[in-house]
C-alpha positions as CSV (number, residue, x, y, z in Angstrom):
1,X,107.3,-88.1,29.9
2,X,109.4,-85.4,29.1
3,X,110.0,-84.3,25.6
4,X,114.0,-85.0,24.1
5,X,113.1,-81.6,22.6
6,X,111.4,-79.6,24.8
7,X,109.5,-76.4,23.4
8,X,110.1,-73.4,24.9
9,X,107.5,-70.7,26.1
10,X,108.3,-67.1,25.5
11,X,110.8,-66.3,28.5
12,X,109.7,-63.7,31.3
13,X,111.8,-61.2,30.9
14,X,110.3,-60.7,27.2
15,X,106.7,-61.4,28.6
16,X,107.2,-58.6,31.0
17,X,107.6,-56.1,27.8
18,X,105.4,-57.4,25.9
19,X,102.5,-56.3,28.6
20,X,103.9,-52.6,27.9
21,X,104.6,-52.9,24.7
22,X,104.8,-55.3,21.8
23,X,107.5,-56.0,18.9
24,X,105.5,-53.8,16.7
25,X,105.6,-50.6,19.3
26,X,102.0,-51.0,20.3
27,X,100.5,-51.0,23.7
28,X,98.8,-54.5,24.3
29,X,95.0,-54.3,24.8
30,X,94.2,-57.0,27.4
31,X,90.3,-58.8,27.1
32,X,88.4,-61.3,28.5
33,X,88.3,-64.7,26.2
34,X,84.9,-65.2,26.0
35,X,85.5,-68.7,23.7
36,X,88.6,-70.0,24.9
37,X,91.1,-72.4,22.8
38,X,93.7,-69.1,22.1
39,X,96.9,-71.0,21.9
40,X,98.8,-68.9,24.6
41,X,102.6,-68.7,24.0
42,X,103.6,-67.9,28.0
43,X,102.6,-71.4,29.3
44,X,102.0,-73.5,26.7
45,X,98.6,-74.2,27.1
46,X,95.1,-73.3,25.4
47,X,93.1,-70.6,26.9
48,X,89.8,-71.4,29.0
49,X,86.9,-69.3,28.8
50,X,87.1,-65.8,31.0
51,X,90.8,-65.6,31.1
52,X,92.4,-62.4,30.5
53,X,94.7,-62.3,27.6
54,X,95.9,-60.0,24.5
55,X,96.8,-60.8,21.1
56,X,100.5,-59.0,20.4
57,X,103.6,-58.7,18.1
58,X,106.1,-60.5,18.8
59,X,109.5,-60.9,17.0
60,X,111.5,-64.2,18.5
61,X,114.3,-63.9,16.6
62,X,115.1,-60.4,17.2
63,X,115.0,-61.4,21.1
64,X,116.9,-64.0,20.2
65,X,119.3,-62.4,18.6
66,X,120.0,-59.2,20.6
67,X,120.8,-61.6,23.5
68,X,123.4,-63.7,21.4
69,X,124.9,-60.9,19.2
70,X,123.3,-63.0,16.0
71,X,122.1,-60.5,13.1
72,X,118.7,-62.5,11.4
73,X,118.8,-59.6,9.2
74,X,115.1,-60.1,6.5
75,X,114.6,-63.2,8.6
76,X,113.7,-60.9,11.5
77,X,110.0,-61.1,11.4
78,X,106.9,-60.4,13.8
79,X,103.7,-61.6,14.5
80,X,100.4,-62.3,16.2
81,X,100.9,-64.2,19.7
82,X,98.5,-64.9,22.0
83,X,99.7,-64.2,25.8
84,X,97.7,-63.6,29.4
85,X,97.5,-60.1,30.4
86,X,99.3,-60.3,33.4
87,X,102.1,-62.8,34.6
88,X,100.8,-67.0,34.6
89,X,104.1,-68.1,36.0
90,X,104.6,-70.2,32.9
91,X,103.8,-73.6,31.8
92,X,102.8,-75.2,34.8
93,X,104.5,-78.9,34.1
94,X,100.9,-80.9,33.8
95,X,100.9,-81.4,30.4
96,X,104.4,-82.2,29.4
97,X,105.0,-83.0,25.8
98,X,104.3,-80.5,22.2
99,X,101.1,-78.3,22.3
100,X,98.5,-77.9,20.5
101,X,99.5,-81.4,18.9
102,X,96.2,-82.5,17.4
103,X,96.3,-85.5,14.6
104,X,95.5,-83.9,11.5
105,X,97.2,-80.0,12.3
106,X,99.6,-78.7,10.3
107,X,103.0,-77.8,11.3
108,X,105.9,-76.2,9.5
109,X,109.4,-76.9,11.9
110,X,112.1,-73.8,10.3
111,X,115.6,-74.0,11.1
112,X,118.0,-71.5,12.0
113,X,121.4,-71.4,12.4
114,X,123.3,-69.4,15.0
115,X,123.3,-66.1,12.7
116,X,119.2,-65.9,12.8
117,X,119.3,-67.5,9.0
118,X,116.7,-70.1,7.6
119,X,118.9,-73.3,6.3
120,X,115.6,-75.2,6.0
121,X,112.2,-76.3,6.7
122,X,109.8,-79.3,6.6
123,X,106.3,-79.7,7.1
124,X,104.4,-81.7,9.3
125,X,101.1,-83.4,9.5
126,X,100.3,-84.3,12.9
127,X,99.4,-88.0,13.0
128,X,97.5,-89.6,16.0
129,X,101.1,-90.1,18.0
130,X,101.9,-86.5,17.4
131,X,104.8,-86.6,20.1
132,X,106.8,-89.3,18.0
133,X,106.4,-87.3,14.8
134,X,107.4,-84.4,16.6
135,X,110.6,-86.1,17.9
136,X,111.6,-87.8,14.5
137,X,111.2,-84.2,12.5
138,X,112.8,-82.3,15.5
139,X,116.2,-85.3,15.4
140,X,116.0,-84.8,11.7
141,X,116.6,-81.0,12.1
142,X,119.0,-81.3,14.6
143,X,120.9,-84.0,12.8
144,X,122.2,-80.8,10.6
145,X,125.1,-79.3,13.4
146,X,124.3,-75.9,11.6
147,X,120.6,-76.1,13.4
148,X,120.8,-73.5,16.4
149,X,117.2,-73.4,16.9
150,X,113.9,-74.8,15.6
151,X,110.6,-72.4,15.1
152,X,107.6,-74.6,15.3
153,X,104.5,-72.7,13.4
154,X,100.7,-73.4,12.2
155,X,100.6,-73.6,8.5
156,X,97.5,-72.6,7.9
157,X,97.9,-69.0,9.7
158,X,101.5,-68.9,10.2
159,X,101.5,-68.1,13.4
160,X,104.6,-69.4,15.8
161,X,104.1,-71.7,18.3
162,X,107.1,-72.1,20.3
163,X,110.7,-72.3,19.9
164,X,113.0,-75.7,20.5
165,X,116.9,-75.2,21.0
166,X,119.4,-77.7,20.1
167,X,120.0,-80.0,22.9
């Protein structure tokens, strides 16, 4: 079943320049996952062992915002993604429904409003039905018509997981 809020992957176009160069002006340095489990951002999905993929910087509001004319201003921040190497194609539609959802994760959900600003937050302990948590917190956001945008992001390192739009 299809998500009421589906996340988003980081689009192509962006993927493509992140392979040359990241948000931070770095060159990516592609490896081999020897362990598997890296929580790639292009499709969605965990990593298996002996993929090729790269750890980057990216910055999703600045992308964001440079394609809406919205100004994030200090909210514009970066950060460690995990992406393959070359081009995936994307999530593939098999496992439809919020990633890396496992009961007992932490999740913070920030909302932003069409200028790139934080007008609140909520945390999230993912219970054994992860996908109806998700749903309730994501309709709670939404339910405030200033909420352009939702950033869904691991508590314990921060990092962002994907983005959700208002529907």
């Amino acid at each position: 079943m299809t998500p009421t809020f589906p996340p988003l992957p980081i689009s192509a176009a962006a993927l493509k320049e992140l392979r040359v160069h990241d948000d931070a002006g770095n060159p990516p340095r592609p490896y081999t996952d020897d362990e598997g489990d890296a929580p790639l951002r292009c499709c969605l999905r965990s990593s298996t062992r002996g993929e090729r993929i790269a750890l980057v910087s990216y910055a999703p509001l600045r992308r964001w915002a440079a394609r809406t004319d919205a100004d994030p201003g200090a909210y514009d921040e970066q950060g460690p993604v995990f992406i393959h190497a070359e081009d995936c194609g994307g999530p593939s539609g098999e496992n439809p429904g919020y990633p890396w959802a496992r009961p007992g994760a932490l999740r913070v959900l920030r909302r932003y409003d069409s200028r790139g600003h934080i007008t609140g937050g909520r945390m999230l302990e993912l219970p054994d039905d992860s996908r109806t948590a998700f749903e309730h917190a994501l309709a709670e956001a939404f339910a405030d018509p200033e909420t352009a945008q939702v950033h869904v992001r691991a508590v314990e390192y921060g990092c962002y997981h994907f983005r959700v739009d208002r529907p």
